[in-house]
N, C-alpha and C positions, 0 to 999 in steps of 0.2 A: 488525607485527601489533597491538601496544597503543596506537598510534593510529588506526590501523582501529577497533578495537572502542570506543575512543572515538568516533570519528564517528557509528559506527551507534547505539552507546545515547545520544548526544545525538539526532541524528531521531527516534529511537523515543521518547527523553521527550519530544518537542515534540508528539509526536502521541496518546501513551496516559497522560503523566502528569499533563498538564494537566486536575484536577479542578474539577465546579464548586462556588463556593465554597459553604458552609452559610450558607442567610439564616439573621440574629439569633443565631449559635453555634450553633443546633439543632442536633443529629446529628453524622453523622460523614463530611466530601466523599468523594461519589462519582465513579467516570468512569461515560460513558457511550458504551458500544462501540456506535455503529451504524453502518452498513454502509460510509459514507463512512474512517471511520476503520481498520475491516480492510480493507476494499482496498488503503489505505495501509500498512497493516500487512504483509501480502501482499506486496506490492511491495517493499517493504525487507527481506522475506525472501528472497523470491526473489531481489534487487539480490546479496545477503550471500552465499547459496550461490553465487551466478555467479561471484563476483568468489572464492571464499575453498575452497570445497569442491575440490579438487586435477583429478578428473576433468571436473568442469564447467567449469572454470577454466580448462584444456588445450584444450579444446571451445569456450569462449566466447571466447578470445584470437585463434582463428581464424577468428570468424564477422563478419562485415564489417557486417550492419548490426542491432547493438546496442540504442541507442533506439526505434529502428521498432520490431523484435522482441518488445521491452517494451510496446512502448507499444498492436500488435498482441493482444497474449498478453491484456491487461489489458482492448480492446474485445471480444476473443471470449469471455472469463469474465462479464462482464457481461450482454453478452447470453444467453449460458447461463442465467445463473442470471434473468434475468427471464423467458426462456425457461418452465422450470422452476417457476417461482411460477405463472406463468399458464398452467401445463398440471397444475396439483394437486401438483407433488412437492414443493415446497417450499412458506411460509408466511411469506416476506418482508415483510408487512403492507402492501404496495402501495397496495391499494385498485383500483378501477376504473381500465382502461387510458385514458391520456390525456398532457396535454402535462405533468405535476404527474410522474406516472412516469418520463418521459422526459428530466425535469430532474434527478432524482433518481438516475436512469441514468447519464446524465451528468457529474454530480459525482463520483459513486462511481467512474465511471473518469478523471475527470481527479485523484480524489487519488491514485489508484494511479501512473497517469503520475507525476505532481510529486512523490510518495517514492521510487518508482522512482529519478527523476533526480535527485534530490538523493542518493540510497545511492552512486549510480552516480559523481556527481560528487566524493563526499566520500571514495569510495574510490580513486579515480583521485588525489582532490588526495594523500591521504597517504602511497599510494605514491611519488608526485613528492619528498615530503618527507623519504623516507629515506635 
């Protein structure tokens, strides 16, 4: 279990603690959460309760296909929430529909995938390790 939770707070620093730096000292580093980086974020929670939470854990050990599912779960949220933006419920700051959205689409669910599979794989590795 304590090298689980290592695994995951190393992904989760690589993705939310990585600040950017203050030009010339000024201020004080910020992060900055935008939608690329919770989706990531998202995925490594959900990776964490799959693998860790006891009933889902029962449930997911028997379910055959794993990264599809993830990787599924993460194109229908996506679309949701653009979905969403461009019917008034939400305020994602998109802008006008186009190929610039659709990029942006895109990314957001391939960092989910790639934390996703990386939760997935760093949990799998440490079990092996014990």
């Amino acid at each position: 279990m304590k090298k689980r939770l290592y695994v995951v707070c190393g992904a989760a620093s690589l993705l939310v603690a990585t600040p950017v730096l203050a030009q010339g000292g000024a201020g004080v580093p910020t992060v900055e959460l935008s939608g690329t980086v919770l989706a990531a974020l998202l995925a490594v929670l959900v990776s964490v309760v799959l693998e860790s939470v006891p009933g889902a854990q029962a449930w997911w050990a028997r379910f055959g296909y794993k990264r599809e599912s993830l990787a599924g779960a993460g194109l229908v949220l996506t679309v949701a929430l653009v979905a969403l933006h461009y019917a008034g419920a939400l305020d994602l700051g998109l802008g006008a529909f186009g190929w610039p959205v659709v990029w942006q689409a895109a990314e957001a669910w391939l960092a989910f995938v790639g934390a996703g599979q990386l939760a997935f794989t760093g949990q799998r590795w440490s079990a092996k390790a014990r």
